[in-house]
C-alpha positions as CSV (number, residue, x, y, z in Angstrom):
1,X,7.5,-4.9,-23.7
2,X,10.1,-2.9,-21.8
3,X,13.8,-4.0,-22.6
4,X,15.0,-4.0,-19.3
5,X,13.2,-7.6,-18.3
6,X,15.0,-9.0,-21.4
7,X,18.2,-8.9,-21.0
8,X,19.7,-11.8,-21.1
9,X,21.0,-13.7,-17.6
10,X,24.5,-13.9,-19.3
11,X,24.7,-10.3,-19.7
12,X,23.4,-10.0,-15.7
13,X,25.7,-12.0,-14.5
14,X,29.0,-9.6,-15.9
15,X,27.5,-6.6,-13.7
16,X,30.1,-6.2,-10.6
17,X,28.1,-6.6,-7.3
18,X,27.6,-3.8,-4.7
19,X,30.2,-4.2,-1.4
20,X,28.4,-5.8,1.1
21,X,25.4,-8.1,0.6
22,X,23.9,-5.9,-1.9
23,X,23.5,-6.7,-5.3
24,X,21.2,-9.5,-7.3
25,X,22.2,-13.3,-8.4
26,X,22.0,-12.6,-11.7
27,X,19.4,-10.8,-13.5
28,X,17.2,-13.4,-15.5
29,X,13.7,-12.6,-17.6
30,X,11.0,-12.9,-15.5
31,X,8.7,-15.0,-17.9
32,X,9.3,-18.3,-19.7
33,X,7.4,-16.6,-22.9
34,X,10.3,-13.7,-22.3
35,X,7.4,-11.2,-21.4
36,X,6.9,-8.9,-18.8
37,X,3.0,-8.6,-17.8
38,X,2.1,-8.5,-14.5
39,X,-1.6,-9.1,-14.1
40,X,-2.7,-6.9,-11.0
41,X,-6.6,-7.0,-9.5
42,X,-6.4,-3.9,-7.3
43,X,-7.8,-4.0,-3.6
44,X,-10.0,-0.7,-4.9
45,X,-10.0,2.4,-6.8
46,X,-7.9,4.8,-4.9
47,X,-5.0,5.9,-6.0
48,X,-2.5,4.1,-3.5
49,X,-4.3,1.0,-5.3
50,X,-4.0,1.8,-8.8
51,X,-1.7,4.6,-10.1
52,X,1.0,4.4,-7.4
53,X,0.2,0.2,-8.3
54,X,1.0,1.5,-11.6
55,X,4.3,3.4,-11.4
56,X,6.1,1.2,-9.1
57,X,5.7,-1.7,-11.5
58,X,6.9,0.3,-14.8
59,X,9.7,1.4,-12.2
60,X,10.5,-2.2,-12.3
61,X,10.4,-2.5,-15.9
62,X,6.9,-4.1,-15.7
63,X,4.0,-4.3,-17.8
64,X,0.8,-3.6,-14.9
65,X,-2.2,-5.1,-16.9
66,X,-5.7,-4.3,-14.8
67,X,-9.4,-5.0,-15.8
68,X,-11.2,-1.8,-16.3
69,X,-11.6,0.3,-13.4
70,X,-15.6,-0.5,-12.9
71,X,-15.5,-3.8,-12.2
72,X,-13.1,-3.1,-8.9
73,X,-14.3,0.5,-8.1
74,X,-15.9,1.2,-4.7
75,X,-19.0,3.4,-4.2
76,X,-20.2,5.1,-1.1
77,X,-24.2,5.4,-0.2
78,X,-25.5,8.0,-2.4
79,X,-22.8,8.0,-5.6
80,X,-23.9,6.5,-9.0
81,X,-22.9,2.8,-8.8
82,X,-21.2,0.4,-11.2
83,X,-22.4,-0.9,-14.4
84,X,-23.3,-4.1,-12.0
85,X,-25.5,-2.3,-10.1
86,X,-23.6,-2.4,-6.7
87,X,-21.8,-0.3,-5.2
88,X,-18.5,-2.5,-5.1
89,X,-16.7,-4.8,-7.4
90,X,-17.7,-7.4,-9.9
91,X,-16.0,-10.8,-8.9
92,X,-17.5,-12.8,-11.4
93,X,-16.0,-10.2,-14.0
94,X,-12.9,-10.1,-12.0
95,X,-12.5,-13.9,-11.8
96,X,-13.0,-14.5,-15.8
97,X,-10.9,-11.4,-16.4
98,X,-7.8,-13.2,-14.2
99,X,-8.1,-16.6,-16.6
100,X,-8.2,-15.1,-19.5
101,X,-4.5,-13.5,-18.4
102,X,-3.7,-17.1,-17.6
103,X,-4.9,-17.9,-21.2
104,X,-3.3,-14.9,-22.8
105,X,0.6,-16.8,-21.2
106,X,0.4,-14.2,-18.1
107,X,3.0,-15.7,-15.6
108,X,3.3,-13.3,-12.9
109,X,-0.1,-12.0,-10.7
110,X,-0.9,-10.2,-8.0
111,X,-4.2,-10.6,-6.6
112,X,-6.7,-9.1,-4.1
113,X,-9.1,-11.8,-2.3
114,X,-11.0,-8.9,-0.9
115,X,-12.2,-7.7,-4.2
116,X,-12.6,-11.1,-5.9
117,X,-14.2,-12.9,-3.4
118,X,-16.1,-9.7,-1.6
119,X,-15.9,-7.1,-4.4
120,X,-13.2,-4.5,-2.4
121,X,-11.9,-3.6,0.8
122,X,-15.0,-2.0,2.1
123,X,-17.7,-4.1,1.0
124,X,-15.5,-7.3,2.9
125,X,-16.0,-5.4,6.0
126,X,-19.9,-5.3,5.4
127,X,-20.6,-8.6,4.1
128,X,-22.2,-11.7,5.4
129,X,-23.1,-15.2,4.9
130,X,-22.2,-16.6,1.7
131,X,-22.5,-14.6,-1.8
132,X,-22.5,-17.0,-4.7
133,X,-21.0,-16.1,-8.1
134,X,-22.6,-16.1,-11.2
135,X,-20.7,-16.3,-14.1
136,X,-21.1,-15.3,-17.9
137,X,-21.9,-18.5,-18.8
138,X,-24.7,-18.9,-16.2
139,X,-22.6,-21.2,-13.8
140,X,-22.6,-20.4,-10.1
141,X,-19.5,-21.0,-7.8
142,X,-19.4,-20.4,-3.7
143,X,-16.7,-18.1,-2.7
144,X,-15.0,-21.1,-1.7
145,X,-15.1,-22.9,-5.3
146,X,-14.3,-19.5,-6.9
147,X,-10.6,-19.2,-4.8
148,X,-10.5,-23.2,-5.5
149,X,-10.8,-23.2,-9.0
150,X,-8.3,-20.0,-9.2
151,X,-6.0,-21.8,-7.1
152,X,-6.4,-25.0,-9.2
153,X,-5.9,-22.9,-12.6
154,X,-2.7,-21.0,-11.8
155,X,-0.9,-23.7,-9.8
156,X,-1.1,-25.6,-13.2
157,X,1.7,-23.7,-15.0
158,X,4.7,-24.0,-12.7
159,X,6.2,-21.0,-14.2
160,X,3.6,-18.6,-12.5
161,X,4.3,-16.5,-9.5
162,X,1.2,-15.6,-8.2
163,X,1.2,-13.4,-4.4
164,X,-2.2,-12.9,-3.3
165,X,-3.8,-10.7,-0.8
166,X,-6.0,-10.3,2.2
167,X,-6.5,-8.9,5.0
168,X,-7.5,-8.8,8.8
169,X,-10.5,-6.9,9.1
170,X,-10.1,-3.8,10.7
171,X,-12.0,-2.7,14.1
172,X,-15.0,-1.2,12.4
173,X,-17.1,-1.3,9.5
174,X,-16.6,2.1,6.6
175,X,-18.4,5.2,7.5
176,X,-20.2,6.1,4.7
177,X,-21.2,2.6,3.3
178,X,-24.3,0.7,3.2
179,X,-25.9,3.2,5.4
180,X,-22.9,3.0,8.0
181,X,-22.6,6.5,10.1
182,X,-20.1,7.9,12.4
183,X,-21.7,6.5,16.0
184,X,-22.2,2.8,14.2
185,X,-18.4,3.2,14.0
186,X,-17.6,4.6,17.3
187,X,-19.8,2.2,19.3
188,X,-18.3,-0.9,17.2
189,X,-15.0,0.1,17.3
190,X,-14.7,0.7,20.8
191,X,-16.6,-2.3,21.2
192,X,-13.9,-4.3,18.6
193,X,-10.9,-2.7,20.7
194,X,-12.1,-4.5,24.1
195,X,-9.7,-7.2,24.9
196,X,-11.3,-11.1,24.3
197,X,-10.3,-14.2,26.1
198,X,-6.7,-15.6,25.0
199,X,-6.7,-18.3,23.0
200,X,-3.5,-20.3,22.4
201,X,-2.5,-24.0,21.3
202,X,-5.6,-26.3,19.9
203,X,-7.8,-23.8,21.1
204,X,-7.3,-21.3,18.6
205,X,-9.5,-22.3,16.0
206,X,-11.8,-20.3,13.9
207,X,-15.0,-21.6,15.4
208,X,-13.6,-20.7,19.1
209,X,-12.3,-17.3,18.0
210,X,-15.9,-16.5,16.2
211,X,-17.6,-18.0,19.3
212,X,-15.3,-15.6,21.7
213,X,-16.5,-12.4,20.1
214,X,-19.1,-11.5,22.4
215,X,-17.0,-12.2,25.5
216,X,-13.9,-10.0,27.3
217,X,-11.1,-11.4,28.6
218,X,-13.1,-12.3,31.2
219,X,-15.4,-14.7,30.2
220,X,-18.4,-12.4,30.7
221,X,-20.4,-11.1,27.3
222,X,-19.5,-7.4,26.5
223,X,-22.2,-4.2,25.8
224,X,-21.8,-1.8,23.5
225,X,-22.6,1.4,24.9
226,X,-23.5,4.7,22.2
227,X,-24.5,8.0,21.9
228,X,-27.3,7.2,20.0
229,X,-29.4,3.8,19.5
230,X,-27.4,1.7,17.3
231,X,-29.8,0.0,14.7
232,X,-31.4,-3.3,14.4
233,X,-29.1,-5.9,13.9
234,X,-25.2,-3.6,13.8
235,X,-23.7,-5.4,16.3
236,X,-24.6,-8.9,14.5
237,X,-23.8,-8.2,11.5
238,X,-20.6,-6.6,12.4
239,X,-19.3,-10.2,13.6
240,X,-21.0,-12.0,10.9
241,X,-18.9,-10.2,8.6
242,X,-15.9,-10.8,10.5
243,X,-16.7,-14.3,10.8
244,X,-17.1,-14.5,7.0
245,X,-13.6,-13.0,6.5
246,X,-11.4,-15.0,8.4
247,X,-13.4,-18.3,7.8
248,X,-12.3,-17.3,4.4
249,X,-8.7,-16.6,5.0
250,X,-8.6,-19.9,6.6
251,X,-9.9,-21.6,3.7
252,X,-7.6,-19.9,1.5
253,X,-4.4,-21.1,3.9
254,X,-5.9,-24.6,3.9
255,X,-6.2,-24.8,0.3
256,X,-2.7,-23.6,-0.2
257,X,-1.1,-26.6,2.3
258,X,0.7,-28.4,-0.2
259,X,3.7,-28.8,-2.6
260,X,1.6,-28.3,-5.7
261,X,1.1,-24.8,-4.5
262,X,4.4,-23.7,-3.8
263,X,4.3,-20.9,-6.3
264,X,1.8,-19.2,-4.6
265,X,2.4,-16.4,-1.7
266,X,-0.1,-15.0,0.8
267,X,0.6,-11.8,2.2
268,X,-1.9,-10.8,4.7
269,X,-2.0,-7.3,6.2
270,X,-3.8,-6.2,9.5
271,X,-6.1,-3.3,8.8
272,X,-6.8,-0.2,11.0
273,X,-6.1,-2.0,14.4
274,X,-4.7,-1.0,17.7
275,X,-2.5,-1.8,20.5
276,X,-5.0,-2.7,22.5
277,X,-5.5,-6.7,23.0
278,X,-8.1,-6.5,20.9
279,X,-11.1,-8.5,18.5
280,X,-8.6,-9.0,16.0
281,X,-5.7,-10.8,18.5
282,X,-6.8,-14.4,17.9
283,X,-7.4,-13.8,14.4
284,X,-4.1,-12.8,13.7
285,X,-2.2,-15.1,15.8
286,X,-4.7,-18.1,14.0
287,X,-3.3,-16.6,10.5
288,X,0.0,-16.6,11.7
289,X,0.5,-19.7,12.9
290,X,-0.9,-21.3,9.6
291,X,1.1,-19.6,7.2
292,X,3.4,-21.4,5.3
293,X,7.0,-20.2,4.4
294,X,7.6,-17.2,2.2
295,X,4.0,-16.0,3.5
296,X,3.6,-12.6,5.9
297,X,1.4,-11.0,7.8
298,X,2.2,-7.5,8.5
299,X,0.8,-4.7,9.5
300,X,-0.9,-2.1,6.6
301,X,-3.8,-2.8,4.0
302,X,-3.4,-0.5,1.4
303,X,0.3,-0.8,1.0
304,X,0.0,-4.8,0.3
305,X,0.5,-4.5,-3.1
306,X,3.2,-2.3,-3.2
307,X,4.7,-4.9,-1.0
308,X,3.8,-7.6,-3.5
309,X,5.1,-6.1,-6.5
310,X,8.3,-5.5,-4.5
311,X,8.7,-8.4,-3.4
312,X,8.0,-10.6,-6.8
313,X,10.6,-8.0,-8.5
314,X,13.3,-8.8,-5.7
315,X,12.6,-12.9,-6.8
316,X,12.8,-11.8,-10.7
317,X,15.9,-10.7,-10.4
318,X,17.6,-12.7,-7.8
319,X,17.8,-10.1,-4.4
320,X,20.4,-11.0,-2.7
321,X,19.4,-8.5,0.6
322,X,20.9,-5.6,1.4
323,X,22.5,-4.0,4.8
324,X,20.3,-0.9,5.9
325,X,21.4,1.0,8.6
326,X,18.1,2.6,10.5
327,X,17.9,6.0,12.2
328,X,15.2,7.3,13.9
329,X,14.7,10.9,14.2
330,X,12.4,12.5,16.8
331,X,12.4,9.8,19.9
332,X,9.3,7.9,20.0
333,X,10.2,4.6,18.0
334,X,9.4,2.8,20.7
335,X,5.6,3.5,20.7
336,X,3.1,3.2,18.0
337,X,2.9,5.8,15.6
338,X,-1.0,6.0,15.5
339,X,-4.0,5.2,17.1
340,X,-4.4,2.8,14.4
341,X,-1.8,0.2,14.7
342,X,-0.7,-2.4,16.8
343,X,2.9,-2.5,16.9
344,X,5.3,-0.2,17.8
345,X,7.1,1.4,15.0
346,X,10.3,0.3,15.6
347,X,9.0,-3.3,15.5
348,X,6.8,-2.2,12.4
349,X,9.8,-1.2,10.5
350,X,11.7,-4.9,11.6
351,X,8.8,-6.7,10.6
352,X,9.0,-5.1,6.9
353,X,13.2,-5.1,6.7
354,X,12.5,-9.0,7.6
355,X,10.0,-9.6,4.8
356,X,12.2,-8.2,2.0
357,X,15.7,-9.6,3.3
358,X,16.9,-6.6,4.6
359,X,19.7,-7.2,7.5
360,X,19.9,-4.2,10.1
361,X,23.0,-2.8,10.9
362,X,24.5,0.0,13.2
363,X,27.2,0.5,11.4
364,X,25.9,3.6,9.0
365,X,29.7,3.1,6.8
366,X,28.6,-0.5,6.0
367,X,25.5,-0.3,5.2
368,X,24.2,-0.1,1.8
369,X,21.8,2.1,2.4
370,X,20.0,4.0,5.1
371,X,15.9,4.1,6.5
372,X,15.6,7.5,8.2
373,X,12.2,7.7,10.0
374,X,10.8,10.7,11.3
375,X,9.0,9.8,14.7
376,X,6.7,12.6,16.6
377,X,8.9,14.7,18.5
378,X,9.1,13.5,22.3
379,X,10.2,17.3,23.3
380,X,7.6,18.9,20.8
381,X,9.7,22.5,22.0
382,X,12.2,20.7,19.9
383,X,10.8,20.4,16.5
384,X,13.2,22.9,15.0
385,X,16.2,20.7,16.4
386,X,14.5,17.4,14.9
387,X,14.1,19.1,11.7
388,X,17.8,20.5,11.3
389,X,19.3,17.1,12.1
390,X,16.8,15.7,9.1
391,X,17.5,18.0,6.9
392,X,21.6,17.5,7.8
393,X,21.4,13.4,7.5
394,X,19.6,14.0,4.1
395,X,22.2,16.1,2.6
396,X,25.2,14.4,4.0
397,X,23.5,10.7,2.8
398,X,23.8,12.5,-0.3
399,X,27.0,13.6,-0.2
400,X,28.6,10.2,1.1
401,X,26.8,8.5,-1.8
402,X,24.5,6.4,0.8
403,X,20.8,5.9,-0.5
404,X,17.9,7.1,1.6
405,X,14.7,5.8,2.0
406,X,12.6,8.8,4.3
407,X,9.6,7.7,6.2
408,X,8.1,10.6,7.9
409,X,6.0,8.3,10.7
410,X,5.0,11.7,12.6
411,X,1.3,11.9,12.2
412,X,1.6,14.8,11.3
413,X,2.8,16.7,14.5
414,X,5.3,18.7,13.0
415,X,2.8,20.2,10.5
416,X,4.5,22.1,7.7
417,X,8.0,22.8,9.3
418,X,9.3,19.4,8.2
419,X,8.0,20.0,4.5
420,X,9.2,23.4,4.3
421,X,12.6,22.4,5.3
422,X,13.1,20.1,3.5
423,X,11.5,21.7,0.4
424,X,14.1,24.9,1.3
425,X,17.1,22.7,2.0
426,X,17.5,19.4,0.4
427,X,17.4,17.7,-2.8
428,X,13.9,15.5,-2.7
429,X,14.7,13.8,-6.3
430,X,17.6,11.8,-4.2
431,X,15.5,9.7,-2.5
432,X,15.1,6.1,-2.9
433,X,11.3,6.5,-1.6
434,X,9.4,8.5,0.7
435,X,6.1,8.0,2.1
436,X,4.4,10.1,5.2
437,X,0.4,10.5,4.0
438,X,-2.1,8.1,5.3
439,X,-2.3,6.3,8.8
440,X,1.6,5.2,9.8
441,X,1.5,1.0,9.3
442,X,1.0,2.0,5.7
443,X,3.4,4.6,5.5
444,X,6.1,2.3,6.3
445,X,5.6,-0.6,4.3
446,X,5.0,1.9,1.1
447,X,8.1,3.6,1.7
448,X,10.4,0.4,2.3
449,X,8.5,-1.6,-0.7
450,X,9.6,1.6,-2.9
451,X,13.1,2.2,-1.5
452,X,13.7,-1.3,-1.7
453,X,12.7,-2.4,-5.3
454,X,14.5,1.1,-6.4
455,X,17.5,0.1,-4.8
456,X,17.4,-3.3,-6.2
457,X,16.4,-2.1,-9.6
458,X,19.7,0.1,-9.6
459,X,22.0,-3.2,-8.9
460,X,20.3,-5.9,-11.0
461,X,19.9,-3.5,-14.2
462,X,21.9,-3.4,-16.5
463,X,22.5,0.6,-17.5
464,X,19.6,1.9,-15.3
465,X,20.5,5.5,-16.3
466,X,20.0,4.6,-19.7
467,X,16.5,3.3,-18.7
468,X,14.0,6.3,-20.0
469,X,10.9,4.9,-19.5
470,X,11.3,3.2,-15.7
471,X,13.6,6.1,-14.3
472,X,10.2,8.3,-15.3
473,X,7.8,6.2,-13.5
474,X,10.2,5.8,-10.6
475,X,10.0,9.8,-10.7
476,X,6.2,9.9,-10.6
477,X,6.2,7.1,-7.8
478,X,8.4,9.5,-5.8
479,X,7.0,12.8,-6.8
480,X,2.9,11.6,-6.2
481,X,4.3,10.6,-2.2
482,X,5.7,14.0,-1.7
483,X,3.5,16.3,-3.3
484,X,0.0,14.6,-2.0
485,X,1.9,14.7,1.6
486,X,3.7,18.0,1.5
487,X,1.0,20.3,-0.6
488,X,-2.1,18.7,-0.2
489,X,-2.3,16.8,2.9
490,X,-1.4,19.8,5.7
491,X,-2.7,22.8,3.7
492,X,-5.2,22.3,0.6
493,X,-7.3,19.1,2.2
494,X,-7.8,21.5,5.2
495,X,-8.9,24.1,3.3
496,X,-11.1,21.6,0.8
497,X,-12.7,20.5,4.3
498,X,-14.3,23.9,5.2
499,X,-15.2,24.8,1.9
500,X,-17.1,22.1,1.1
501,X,-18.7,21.8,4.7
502,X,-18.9,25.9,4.6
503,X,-19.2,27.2,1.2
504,X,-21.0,24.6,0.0
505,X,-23.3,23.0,2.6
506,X,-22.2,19.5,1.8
507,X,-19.9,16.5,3.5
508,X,-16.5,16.5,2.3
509,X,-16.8,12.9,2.9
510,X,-19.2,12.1,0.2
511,X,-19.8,14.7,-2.4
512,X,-23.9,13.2,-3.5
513,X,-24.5,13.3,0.5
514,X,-25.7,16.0,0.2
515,X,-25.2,16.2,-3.9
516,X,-23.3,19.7,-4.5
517,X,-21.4,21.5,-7.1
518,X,-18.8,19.0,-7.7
519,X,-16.8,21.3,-10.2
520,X,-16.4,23.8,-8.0
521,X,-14.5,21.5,-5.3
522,X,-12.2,20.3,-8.3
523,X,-11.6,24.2,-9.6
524,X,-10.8,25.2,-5.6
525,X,-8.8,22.1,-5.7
526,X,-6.9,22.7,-9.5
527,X,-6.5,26.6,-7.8
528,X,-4.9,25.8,-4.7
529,X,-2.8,23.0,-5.6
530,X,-1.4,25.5,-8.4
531,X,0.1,27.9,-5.2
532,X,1.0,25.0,-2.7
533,X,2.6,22.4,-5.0
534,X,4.6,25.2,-6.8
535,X,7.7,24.9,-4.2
536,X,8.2,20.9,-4.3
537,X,7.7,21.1,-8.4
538,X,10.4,23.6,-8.3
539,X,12.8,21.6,-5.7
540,X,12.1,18.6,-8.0
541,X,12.9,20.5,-11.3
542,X,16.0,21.8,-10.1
543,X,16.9,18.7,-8.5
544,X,18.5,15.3,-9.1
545,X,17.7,11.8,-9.3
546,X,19.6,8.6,-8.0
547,X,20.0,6.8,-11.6
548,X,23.4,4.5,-11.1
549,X,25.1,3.1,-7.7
550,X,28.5,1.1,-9.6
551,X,29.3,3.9,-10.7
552,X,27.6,6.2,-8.5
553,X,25.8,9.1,-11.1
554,X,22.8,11.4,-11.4
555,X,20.6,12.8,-14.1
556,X,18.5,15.4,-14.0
557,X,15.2,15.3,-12.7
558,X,13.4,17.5,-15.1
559,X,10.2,19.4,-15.0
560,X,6.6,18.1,-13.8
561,X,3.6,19.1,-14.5
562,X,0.7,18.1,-12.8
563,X,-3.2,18.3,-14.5
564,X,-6.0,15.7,-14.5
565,X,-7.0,16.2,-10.8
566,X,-9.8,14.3,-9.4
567,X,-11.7,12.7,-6.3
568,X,-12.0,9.0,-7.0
569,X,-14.2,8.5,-4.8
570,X,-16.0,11.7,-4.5
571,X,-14.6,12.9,-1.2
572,X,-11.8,15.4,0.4
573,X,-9.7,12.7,1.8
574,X,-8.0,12.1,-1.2
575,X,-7.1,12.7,-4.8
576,X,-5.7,11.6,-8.1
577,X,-3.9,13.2,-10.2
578,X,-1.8,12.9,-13.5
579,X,2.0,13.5,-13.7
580,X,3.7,14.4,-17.0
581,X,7.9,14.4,-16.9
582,X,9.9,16.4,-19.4
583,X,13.8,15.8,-18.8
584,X,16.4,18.3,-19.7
585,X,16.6,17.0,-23.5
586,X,13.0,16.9,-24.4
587,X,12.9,20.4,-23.2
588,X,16.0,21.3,-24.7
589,X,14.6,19.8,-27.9
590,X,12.8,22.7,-30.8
């Protein structure tokens, strides 16, 4: 077990606090058995779900223990399944897997509802009705008596601090699932975007919100319109299944209204939505006004547990908030960053500073430490200006000693002038945490769950420079963000896209659809990231990293290497990849 966790509260409680409402209660071990697992059910196999999972909670001095990547791995039509058979998860695995943590003396847990109750993220948009569980020993739960009986296990031992997660389905089914195409998702999600009628007050209930999906805000029932013939049945089982997930989610809230149950946390996030008043309106405002306190609902799926690891660390070691003072570089805060969310980002960022006790201040000399956000550029003739004045808060942030947290929230409309900028002319090892791949809601709520938990990290630990082990996984947390957005993102995935679609005659959506030379994508892939992850490598490597705030000191980032480079889930869209750290010593060594 790492030491850090184990320190004892006397010894927390001699560390001098930041200025300003920085700084921790007192660090304390997180467990009553003086461990530090963390038992983790990933929403899915993707990266964002597992290895970035993985090196934010060694960041924190963690132990991440997850069941064996089959029984939560997703497959798309046409790839080889799992050893159950199906193309997602295994809940009945999953669900024995979590008590026998709770067995082994496991006290902290973070949980995805979408994979134990539906078997991941894509099959819960795709499934109806109700899907009993079979278990080892031949006994069969509901979904409902499965979350029960977890919910009746862990609240058992007070000591546990379990956060689990769900989600608001998102507009549309997945392209690419269970014989799901591209005009299924078009027709439904325009038809999911159309405004329903406003329920408010006893009203909204889950039977009236299931019952108002066929109607617009005007009472009348809606049509779908498509380019082609939609088949038999899409539009019905499109509600079914989103009548399945909240009547879930509702159970779930129900189940938690009580006392006994206080050391459980629901954090729900809104999937690929839109600011449109859309399907998803009532069910939102249903989950939000039955959440209890020290639940959320926020915007972002695939950030939620990045958001729940945070957030558990920032209870471990007694957070006491922070002041961050927000900038916003580029002029569009004001509007939603994508197509896909449904706040404005201004409001988005708020929303997260809220959750994690952050206060806002304008005063950039008293603030503990500073969001910079990167907006699209509202004179796109001045994206040179927008990038000089990022470039020039980055390096004077570091100059005055003030942490950074960068969220580049530009969907991309700068291309590669931003990276290469900021490649050329700052120090990237300084940040707290920097996010800017994938749609915006869960660009910001990775970014601020990682700039957050590093900054308290550096106040509740005692000697954090001394800390080998976390101050590397930080360093591949950070790294991962900036070399998947910066190399791959805006030059190799475009290039991966038309050689798989040109060159090899396949879908860079799904590799076995049709099956083609898989090898050759990951040696075009290994080839190219070689030449375009060279410069960030090289910033990094030369570079710093942020390793004390009282006193204020820096190590050395050391050298990277990147190898083990793969398609999780057998598509362009994204990769995994291994990250190895040598510091200055261990190269120095003979």
């Amino acid at each position: 077990m790492r030491s850090t966790l184990l320190k004892l509260f006397s010894a927390a409680l001699a560390l001098v606090l930041l200025t300003g409402l920085g700084g921790c209660g007192g660090r304390k071990p997180a467990f009553s058995d003086g461990s530090a697992a963390l038992a983790y059910v990933p929403l899915d196999d993707r990266p964002d779900n597992v290895e970035r999972a993985e090196y934010l909670a060694e960041s924190l001095d963690y132990e991440l223990r997850m069941p064996d990547v089959d029984l939560y791995a997703t497959k798309l039509d046409g790839q080889p399944r799992n050893a159950n058979g199906t193309q997602s998860g295994d809940r009945a695995a999953l669900y024995e897997w979590v008590l026998a943590q709770e067995d082994a003396g496991c006290d902290r847990y973070v949980l995805s509802l979408d994979q134990l109750l539906s078997g991941g993220l894509v099959s819960s948009r795709a499934m109806t009705g109700e899907r009993s569980v079979t278990l080892t020993d031949g006994a069969t739960l509901t979904e409902t008596e499965l979350l029960e009986n977890l919910i009746t296990l862990l609240s058992k031992d007070t000591n546990n601090q379990v956060w689990l997660l769900d989600s608001v389905m998102r507009l549309a089914p997945t392209v690419g699932y269970g014989g799901f195409g591209l005009n299924e998702y078009n027709a439904l999600r325009d038809y999911g975007i159309a405004a329903r009628p406003h329920l408010s007050g006893d009203a909204l209930s889950v039977e009236n919100i299931v019952e108002d999906y066929r109607l617009g805000a005007d009472g009348e029932e809606l049509t779908i319109s498509s380019a082609e013939p939609l088949p038999d049945g899409a539009v019905e089982t499109y509600l079914a299944a989103r009548a399945r997930k909240l009547r879930l989610s509702a159970h779930l809230l129900g189940a938690l209204n009580g006392a006994a149950q206080s050391n459980f946390h629901v954090l729900v996030g809104v999937d690929d939505s839109s600011a449109e008043d859309s399907i998803q309106k009532n069910e939102i405002a249903y989950l939000s006004a039955n959440l209890r306190d020290g639940d959320a609902l926020l915007s972002g799926v695939d950030d939620l547990a990045f958001k729940a690891i945070a957030k558990l660390y920032l209870q471990d070691c007694g957070w006491n908030g922070a002041k961050a003072a927000v900038r916003y570089i580029g002029g569009l805060e004001t509007q939603a960053a994508c197509a896909y969310d449904y706040q404005p980002l201004n409001a988005l960022v708020d929303a997260h500073l809220a959750f994690f006790g952050m206060e806002k201040t304008e005063k950039q000399k008293s603030a503990d430490l500073q969001i910079l956000v990167l907006t699209a550029p509202a004179e796109p003739e001045r994206i040179g200006d927008y990038a000089w004045a990022l470039t020039n808060a980055l390096n004077e942030n570091q100059k005055t000693h003030l942490p950074t947290i960068l969220i580049d929230a530009a969907n991309d409309a700068y291309g590669t002038v931003i990276h290469d900028a900021m490649t050329q002319q700052t120090d990237l090892g300084m940040l707290l945490s920097y996010s800017g791949f994938l749609d915006m809601a869960i660009v910001t709520g990775t970014a601020i769950s990682h700039g957050v938990a590093r900054y308290a990290w550096l106040t509740c630990t005692p000697a954090p420079e001394k800390d080998d082990s976390a101050n590397t996984a930080f360093v591949k947390a950070l790294s991962d963000s900036v070399v998947k957005d910066f190399a791959y993102r805006n030059t190799v995935r475009n290039d991966l896209y038309a050689y798989v679609r040109d060159e090899l005659g396949g879908s860079p959506d799904n590799f076995y659809c049709p099956e083609i030379d898989r090898f050759a994508v990951l040696s075009a892939l290994e080839s190219d990231m070689a030449v375009s992850a060279a410069p960030v490598l090289e910033n990094f490597r030369s570079g710093k990293i942020l390793v004390s705030l009282s006193p204020w000191a820096e190590a050395d980032c050391g050298t990277l290497a990147l190898s083990n480079y793969r398609f999780p889930w057998n598509r362009v869209f994204e990769i995994g990849m291994d990250i190895n750290r040598q510091t200055a010593a261990e190269n120095a060594a003979p």
